[in-house]
C-alpha positions in Angstrom: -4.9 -26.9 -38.8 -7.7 -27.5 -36.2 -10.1 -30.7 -36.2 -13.6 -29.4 -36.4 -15.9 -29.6 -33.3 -17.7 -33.1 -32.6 -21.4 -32.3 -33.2 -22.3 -34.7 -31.2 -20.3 -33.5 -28.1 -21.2 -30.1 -29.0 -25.3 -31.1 -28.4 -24.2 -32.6 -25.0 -22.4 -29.4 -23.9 -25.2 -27.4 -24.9 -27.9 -29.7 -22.6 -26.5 -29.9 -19.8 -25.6 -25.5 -20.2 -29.2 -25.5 -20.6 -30.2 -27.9 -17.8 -27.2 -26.9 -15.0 -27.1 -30.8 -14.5 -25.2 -34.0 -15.8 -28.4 -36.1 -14.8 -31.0 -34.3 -16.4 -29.1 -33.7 -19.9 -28.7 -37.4 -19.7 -31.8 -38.0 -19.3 -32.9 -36.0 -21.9 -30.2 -37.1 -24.3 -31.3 -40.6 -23.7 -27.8 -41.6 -22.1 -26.2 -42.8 -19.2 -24.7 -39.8 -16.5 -21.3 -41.4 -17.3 -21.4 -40.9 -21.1 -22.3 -37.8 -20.8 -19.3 -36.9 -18.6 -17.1 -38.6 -20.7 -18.4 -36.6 -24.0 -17.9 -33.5 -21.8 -14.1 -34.4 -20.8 -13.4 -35.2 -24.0 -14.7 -31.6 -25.7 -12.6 -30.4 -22.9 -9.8 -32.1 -24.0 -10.3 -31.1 -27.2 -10.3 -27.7 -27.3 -7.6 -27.1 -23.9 -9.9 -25.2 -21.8 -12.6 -25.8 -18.7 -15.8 -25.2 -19.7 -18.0 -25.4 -16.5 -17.1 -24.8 -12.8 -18.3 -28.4 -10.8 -18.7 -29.2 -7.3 -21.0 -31.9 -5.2 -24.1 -29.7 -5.9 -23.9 -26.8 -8.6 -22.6 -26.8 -12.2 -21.5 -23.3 -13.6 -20.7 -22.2 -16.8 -16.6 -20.5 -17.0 -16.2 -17.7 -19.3 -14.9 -20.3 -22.0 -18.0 -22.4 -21.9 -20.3 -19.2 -21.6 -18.6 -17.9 -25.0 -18.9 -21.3 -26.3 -22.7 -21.5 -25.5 -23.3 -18.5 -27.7 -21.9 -20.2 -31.3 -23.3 -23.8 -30.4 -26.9 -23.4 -30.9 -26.4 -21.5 -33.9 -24.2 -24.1 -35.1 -26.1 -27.4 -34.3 -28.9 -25.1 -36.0 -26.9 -24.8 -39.0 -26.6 -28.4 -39.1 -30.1 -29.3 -38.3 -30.9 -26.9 -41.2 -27.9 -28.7 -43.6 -29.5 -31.9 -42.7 -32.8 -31.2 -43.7 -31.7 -29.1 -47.3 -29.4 -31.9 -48.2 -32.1 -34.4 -47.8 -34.8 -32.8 -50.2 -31.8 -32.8 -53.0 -31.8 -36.1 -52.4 -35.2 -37.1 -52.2 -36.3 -34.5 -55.2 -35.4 -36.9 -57.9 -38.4 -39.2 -56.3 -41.0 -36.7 -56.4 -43.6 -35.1 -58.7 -43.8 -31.5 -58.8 -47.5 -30.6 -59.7 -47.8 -27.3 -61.8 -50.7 -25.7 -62.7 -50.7 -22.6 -65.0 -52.8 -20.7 -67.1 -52.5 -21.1 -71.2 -49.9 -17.9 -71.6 -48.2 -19.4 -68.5 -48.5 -22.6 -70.2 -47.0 -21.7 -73.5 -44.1 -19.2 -72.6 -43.0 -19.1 -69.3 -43.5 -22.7 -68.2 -41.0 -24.2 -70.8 -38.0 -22.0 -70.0 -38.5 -22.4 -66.5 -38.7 -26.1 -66.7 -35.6 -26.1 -69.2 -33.5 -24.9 -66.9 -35.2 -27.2 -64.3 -34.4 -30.3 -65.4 -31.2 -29.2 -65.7 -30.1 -28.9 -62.1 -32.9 -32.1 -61.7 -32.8 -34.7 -64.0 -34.7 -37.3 -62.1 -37.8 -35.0 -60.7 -41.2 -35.8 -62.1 -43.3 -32.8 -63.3 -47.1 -32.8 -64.2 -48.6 -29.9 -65.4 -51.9 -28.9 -65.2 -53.6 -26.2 -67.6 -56.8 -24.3 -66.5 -58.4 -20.7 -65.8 -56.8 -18.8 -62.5 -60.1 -20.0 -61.3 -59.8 -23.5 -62.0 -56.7 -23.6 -60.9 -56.9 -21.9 -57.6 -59.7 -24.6 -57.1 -57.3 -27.4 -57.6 -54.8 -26.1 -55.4 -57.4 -25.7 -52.5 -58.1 -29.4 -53.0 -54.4 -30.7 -53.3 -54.6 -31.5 -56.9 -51.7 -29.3 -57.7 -48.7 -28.7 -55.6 -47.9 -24.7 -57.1 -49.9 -22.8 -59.5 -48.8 -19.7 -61.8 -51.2 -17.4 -63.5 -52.2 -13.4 -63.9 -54.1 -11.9 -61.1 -56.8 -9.4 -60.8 -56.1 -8.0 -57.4 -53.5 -10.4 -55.7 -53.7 -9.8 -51.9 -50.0 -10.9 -51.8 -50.4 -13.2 -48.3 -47.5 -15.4 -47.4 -48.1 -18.4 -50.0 -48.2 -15.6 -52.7 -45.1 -14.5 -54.8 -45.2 -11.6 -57.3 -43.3 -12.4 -60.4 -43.5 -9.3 -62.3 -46.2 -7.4 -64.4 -47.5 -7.3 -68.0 -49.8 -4.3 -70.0 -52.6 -4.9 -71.4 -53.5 -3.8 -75.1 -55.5 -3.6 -77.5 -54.3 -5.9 -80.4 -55.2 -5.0 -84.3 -55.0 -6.0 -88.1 -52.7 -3.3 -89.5 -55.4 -2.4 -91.7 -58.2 -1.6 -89.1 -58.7 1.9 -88.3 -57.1 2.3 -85.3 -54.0 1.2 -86.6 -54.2 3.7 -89.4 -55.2 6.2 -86.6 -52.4 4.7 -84.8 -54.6 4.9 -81.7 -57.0 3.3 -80.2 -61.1 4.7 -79.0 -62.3 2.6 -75.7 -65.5 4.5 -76.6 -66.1 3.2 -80.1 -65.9 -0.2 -78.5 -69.4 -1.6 -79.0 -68.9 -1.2 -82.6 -66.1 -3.3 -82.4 -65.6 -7.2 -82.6 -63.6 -8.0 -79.3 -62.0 -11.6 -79.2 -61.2 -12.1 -75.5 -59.6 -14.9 -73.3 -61.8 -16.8 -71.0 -64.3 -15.1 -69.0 -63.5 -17.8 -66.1 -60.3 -15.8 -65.2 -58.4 -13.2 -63.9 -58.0 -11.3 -67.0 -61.4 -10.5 -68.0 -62.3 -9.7 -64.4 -59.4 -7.2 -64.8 -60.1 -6.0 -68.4 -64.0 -5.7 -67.0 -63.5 -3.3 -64.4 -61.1 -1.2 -66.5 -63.9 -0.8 -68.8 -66.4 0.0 -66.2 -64.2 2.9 -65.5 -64.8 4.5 -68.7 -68.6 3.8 -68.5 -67.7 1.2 -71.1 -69.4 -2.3 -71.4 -67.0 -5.4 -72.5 -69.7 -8.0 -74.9 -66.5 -10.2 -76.2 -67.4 -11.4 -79.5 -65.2 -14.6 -79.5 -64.0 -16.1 -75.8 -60.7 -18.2 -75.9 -58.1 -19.4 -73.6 -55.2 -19.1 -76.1 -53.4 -16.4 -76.9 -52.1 -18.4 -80.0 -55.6 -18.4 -81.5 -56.4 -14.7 -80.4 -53.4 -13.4 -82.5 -54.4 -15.5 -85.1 -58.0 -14.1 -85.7 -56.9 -10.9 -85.5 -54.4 -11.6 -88.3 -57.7 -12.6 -90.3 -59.4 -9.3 -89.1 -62.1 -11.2 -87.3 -62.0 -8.9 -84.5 -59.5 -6.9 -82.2 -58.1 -9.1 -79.2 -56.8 -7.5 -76.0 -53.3 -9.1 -75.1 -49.9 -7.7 -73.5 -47.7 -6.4 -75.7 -44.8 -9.0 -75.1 -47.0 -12.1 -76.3 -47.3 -10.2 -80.2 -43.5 -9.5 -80.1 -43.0 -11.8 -83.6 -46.3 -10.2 -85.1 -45.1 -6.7 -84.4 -41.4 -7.5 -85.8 -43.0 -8.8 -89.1 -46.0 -6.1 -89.1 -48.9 -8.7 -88.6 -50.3 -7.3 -85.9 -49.9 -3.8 -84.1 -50.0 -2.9 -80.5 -52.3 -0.2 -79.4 -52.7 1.3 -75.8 -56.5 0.5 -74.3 -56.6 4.6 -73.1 -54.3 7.4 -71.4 -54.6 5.0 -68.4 -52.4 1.7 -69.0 -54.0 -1.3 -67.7 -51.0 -3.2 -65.7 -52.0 -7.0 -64.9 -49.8 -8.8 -62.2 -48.8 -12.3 -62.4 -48.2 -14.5 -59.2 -46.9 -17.8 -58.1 -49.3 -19.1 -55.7 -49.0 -22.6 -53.3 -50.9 -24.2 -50.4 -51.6 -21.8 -47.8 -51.2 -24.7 -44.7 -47.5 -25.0 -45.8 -44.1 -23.9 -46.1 -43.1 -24.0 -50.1 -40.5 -27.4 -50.9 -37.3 -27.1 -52.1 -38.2 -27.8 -55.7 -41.2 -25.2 -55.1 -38.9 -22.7 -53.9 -36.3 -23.0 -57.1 -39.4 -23.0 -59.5 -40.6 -19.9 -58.3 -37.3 -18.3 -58.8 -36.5 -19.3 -62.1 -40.1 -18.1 -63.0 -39.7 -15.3 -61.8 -36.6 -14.7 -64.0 -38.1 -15.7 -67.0 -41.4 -13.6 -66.3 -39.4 -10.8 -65.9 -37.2 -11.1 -68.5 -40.0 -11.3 -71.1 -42.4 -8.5 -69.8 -39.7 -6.5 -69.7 -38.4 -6.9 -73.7 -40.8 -5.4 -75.2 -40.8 -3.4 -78.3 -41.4 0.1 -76.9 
């Protein structure tokens, strides 16, 4: 079996291939014109075959060294890029991941992502931050939060935004209002109705809002919250109807405290997006959060009771 390739003498090859001289890839490798001939016999050595052509003036790739040429860079790429993973595993375990997510974010998604998280990341430190899309989209433009994850109106999808799947929105009733007896809903009769809302501050009633507007509808909530917790529970009192996606009443529905009821004809689909500072490339710990997210957001918009 074959020694691997000294990395080292592999970077020197590759300079002077790139300069066509021993003196200026020593100079640019910082060495003396004598080491670098010696790291250059030695590869020979190594591998059995003549890799450039020399004479008093001109240096010349052979067919060898020209094959040779086209793996190295790749390959001290590679490296590089090794280098540079291997060192964010070890450096993750020093760091603070700053989250910021919306309440549902908070509440469902965040924990399972974070379970299995910790799991490959014992050390890492994690802060999370809960707010309104908007409030958190102002945090991230001031460096408060390193990542943020929260439903969207109309995401743009530029580079620092990830979708990670997509929810309905529904009405949500007290099996003994009306429209559940009706077993459908009337976006018309809405005024007449007691609407309990999340907060106007986001997303989701900018979303909801426009919907509305499409039917010549006006949306006066009656109660505004940030938790969905609280929403299902005033409907459970017939307070009011909330509007919520189907996948956050999934217990309700099972025990028949709460039924699902479609807003019109026209399903109301709300995406959800991982979003971090524009100015950079995502870290390690960044990148592995979004996927397992993105997992778990899919895998509970996607069981629901149909």
């Amino acid at each position: 079996m074959h020694n691997p390739l000294d990395s080292r003498q592999l970077a020197n090859f590759c300079e002077i291939a790139n300069t066509q001289s021993m003196r200026k890839a020593a100079k640019n490798l910082n060495l003396t014109t004598s080491a670098v001939s010696q790291s250059l016999k030695r590869l020979e050595d190594d591998i059995g075959c003549k890799l450039f052509e020399r004479n008093s003036r001109n240096i010349a790739l052979t067919y060898t060294g020209q094959r040779l040429l086209l793996y190295a860079d790749d390959l001290l790429n590679n490296l590089t890029n090794a280098r540079h993973l291997v060192n964010e595993w070890s450096d993750i375990a020093q760091k603070t991941l700053r989250i910021g997510a919306t309440p549902s974010a908070c509440q469902y998604i965040i924990p399972m992502a974070l379970r299995e998280l910790k799991e490959s990341f014992h050390g890492m430190s994690i802060q999370i931050v809960q707010g309104t899309s908007y409030e958190l989209m102002d945090r991230l433009n001031d460096k408060q939060i390193d990542i943020t994850i929260y439903p969207s109106s109309t995401p743009t999808y530029k580079k620092n935004q990830i979708a990670i799947g997509n929810d309905s929105l529904n009405f949500i009733v007290n099996p003994t209002h009306p429209w559940a007896k009706a077993g459908k809903a009337n976006i018309h009769e809405i005024d007449s109705q007691q609407v309990i809302i999340s907060d106007t501050k986001g997303y989701t009633f900018d979303l909801v809002n426009d919907y509305f507007r499409n039917f010549s509808v006006s949306l006066m909530p009656f109660i505004e919250i940030s938790n969905e917790e609280v929403i299902k529970r005033l409907v459970e009192l017939d307070i009011g109807i909330g509007i919520l996606p189907q996948w956050i009443i999934k217990r309700e529905e099972l025990t028949g405290s709460l039924i699902a009821l479609p807003l019109s004809r026209k399903s109301l689909k709300r995406p959800w997006i991982i979003t971090y500072a524009e100015s950079k490339e995502p870290t390690f710990a960044e990148t592995l959060f979004i996927g397992v997210a993105q997992n778990v957001a899919q895998n509970l918009f996607s069981n629901m009771i149909k």
